[in-house]
N, C-alpha and C positions, 0 to 999 in steps of 0.2 A: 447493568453490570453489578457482579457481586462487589457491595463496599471497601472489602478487604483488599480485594485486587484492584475498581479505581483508584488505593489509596497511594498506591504504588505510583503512578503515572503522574509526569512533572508539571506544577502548579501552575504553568501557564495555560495547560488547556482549558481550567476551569475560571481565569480570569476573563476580566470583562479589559479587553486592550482593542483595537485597533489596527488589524493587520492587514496586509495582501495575502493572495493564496499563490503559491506555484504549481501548476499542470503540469504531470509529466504526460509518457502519449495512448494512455487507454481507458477503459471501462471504470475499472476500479479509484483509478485517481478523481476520474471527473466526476463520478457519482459522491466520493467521498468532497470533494471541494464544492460541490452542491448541496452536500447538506451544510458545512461551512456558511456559506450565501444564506442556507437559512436559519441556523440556527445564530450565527453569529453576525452575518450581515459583511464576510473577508468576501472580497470580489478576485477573480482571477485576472491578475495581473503580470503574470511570469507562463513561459511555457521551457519545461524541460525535457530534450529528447535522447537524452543520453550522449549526445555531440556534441550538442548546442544550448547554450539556454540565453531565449529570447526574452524582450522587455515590452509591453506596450507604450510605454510612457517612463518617465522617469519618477519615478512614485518614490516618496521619501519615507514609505512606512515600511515597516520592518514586515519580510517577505516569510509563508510559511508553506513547507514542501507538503505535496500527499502524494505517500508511495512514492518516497524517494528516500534512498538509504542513506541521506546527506551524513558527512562528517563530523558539520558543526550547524550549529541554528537549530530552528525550531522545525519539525516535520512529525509527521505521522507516517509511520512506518510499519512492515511486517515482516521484511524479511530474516536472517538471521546475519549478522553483522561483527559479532564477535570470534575471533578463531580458535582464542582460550580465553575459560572463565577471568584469566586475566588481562587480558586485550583491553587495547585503548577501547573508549566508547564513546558516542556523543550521549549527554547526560540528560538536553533538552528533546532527545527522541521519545518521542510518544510510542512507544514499541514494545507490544508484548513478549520479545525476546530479548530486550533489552531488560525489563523489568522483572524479568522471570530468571535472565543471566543464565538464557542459551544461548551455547557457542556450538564449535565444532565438535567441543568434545562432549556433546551430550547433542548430537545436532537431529538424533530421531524421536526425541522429545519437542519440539519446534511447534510454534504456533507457528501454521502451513492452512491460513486462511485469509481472507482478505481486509485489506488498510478501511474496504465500506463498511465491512460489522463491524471494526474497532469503532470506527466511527461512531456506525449508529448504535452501537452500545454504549460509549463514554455519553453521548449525550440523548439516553435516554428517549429514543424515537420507539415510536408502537411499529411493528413486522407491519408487514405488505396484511390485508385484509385475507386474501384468496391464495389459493397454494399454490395457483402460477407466482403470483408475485412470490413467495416464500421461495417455492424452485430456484426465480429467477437470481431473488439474492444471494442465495448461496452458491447460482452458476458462477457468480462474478469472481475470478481469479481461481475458479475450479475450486473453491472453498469446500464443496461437496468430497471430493475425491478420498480424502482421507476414513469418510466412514464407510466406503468398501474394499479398505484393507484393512483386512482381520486382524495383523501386527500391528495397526496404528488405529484401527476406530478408537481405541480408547479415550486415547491421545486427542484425538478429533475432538469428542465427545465431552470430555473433559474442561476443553475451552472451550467451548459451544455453555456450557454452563459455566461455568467463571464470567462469562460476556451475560451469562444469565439467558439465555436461547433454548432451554429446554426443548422450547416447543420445533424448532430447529430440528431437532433431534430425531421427536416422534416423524414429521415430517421426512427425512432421510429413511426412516423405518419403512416406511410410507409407498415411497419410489423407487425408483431405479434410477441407473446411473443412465440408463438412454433416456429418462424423461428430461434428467437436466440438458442432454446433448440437444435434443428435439427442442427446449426453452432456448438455451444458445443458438441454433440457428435461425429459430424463429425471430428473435430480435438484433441478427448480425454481432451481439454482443462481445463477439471475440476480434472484431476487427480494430484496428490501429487508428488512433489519431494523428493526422500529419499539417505539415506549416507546408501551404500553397501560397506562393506570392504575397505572402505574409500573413496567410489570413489561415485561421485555425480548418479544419473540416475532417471529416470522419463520413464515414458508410453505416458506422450502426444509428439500430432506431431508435435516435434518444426522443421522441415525441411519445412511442410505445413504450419505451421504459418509465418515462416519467410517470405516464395515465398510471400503472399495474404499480411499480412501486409508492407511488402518491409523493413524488418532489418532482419540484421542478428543475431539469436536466438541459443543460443549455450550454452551445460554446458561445464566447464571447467574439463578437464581431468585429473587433480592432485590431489595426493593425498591428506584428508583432517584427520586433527587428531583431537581429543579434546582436547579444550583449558580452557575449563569451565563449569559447571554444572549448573543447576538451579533446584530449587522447582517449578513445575507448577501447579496452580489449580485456580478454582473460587473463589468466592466471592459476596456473596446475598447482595442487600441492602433492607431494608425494604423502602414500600412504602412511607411512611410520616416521613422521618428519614433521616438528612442531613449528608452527608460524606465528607472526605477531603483525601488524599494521605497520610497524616501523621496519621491520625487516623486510618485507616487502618495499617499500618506501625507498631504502637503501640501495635497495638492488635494482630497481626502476629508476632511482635518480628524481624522483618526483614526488609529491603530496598528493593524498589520495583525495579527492572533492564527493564522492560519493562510490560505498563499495558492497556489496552482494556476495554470500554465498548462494550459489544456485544450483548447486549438490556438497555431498562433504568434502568434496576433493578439488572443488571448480570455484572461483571467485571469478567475479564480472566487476569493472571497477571503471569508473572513470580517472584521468591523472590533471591535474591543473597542468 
């Protein structure tokens, strides 16, 4: 990662503490909380599914989200969370849109790749050896997709290098957008993590992602219970009609616990 840009992102990622990790339910989260496990030794302790968030134990260390738009605490994040450049914000987000201070109103400027290369760029991991693996990282969250629209490769391209990914780049030059599809099916890597009888499982191949990527990718075997509920649903915004978190908030009647743009006009939120 370019220095200027890590210099931006909030001091706890680079501290040495003592944390849990919380799961939400796919690819990109577990890969990113597995490099966690190994770079920093946080074990998954939390599982969040946008309804629910489960506990294995009653763990008294301070919890940290991947790929989850949390409101407050510490998480790593990628989506865009701001509605105007003056929107509330959580300030311990690890978030390229948050550090960069895109909102809606700049929302096709957006870092629109995944929570795993923020990851494995803040801490400095060497790319996959082989240009399957290289494929396959970039398949995770469709991270690829932005450099084959001609109005947005730039854009793509741009943070590909701020994360310092050039080679990334060449790579995308390289392929096509069916080779990433053909790496996506080949490893199930689009499919969902779900809570069976308490107990984590998924359909993708995390034994083949792990080999190609070089980590080790693992769910945790314990059981998990529920610890807390949530309301989950959308939220339209009108085109020519400015919003803020609070005003949303008001008219809901409730506190937002984790919230997502997931176009300029759609928000996804959880409500306490």
């Amino acid at each position: 990662m370019k220095k200027e840009f890590k210099e931006k992102f909030p001091q706890w990622v680079f501290e040495d503490n003592d944390f849990s990790v919380c799961l939400s339910d796919d690819l990109d989260s577990l890969v990113g909380a597995s490099i966690l496990k190994q770079v920093k030794g946080w074990e998954i302790k939390h599982f969040y599914d946008f309804h629910n968030l489960y506990s294995m134990d009653k763990d008294k260390r301070k919890a940290v989200g991947v790929d989850i738009a949390l409101e407050s605490g510490m998480t790593f994040d990628n989506h865009v969370v701001r509605l105007t450049k003056s929107d509330r914000v959580n300030t311990l987000s690890a978030n390229p849109n948050v550090v960069e201070n895109i909102s809606r109103e700049n929302y096709t400027e957006k870092y629109a790749m995944s929570t795993t290369l923020l990851v494995w760029s803040l801490f400095d991991l060497p790319l996959p050896e082989t240009d399957e693996g290289k494929l396959l990282l970039l398949s995770i969250d469709s991270s690829y997709k932005g450099h084959y629209n001609e109005s947005f490769r730039s854009i793509q391209n741009g943070w590909l290098k701020k994360l310092g990914f050039e080679e990334l780049i060449d790579i995308q030059n390289k392929y096509s957008v069916g080779d990433f599809v053909e790496v996506k099916k080949k490893y199930d890597s689009s499919m969902k993590i779900n809570l069976k009888d308490g107990f984590l499982t998924t359909k993708i191949n995390l034994d083949g992602i792990s080999q190609i990527l070089g980590i080790h990718i693992e769910l945790p075997k314990q059981v998990f219970y529920v610890r807390k509920s949530f309301k989950r649903g959308t939220y339209n915004l009108q085109y020519n009609k400015r919003y803020n978190k609070e005003k949303i908030e008001n008219q809901l009647r409730k506190g937002i616990f984790s919230m997502a743009l997931t176009s300029k006009h759609t928000v996804s939120l959880t409500l306490k």
